[in-house]
N, C-alpha and C positions, 0 to 999 in steps of 0.2 A: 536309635541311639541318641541320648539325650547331649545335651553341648559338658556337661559336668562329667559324664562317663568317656568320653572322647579326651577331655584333658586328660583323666587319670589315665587312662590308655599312654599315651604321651609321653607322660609324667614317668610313666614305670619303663617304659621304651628306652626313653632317655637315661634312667640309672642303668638298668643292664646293659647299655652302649657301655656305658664310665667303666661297669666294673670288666666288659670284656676288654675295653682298654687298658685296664692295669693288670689285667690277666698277661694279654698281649706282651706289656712294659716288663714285667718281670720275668718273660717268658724269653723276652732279647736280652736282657742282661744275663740269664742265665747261660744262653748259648755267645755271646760273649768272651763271657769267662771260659765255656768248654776251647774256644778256639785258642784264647791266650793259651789255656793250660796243654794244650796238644802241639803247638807251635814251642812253648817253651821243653814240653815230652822230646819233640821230634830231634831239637837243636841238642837235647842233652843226650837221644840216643846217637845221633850221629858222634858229637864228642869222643864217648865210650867207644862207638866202634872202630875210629882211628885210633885210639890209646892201645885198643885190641889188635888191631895191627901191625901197630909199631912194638908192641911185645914179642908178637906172633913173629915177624919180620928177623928177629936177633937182636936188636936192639937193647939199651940197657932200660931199664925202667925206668920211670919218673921217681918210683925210691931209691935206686940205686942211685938218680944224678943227685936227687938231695942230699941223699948222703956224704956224696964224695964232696957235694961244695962245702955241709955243713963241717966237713972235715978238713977240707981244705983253708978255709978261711980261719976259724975259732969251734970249738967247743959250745954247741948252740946248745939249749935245751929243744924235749920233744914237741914242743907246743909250735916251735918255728918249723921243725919238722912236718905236722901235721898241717898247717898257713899253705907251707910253700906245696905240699901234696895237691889240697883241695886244687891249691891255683894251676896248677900242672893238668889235673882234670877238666879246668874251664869252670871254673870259680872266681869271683873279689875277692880279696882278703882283706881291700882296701875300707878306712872308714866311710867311703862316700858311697859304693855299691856293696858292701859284705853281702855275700851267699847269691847275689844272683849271678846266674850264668853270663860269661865274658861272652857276645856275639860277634864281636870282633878279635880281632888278632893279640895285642897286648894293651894292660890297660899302664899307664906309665905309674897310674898313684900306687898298686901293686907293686909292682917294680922296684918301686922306690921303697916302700915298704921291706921288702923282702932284700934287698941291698943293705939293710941298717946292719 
């Protein structure tokens, strides 16, 4: 084998290293994402099944408590109605996190929000 066919040996070695590398790269990112997306699945199945629960249980529902504050207080429209639902499911409605799921207990800028 000459010293010129041993470089190209080399030479092609060394790109199909690179490109199984970014095989590899895109292959973590991918599974990544699957774990974010299964971790945020699992938090939103758990949510649901205490909401199910606590319907189950006799409880009043989360529309029924809406309703009776939205009543209690003023004359809202349904859009407030629909805010303070999502958040009762374990939603932002806040402008700082909208739509993702609350992993904690209460977020105050909600709160605050759904007080006006």
């Amino acid at each position: 084998m000459e010293k010129k066919d041993l470089f190209t040996q080399m030479h092609q070695l060394e790109e199909q290293a690179g490109g199984i590398h970014q095989v590899i790269g895109s292959l973590k990112q991918e599974v990544v994402q699957l774990l974010e997306e299964n971790k945020r699945l699992s938090i939103e199945n758990q949510q649901l099944r205490k909401l199910l629960r606590r319907e189950a249980a006799g409880e009043e529902s989360s529309q029924e408590q809406v309703e009776k504050t939205a009543k209690e207080t003023h004359a809202v429209g349904e859009g407030y109605d629909n805010l303070a639902r999502l958040y009762l499911e374990g939603f932002h409605i806040c402008n700082v996190h909208y739509g993702h799921l609350r992993t904690e207990k209460d977020c105050l800028f909600c709160l605050s929000f759904l007080n006006k």
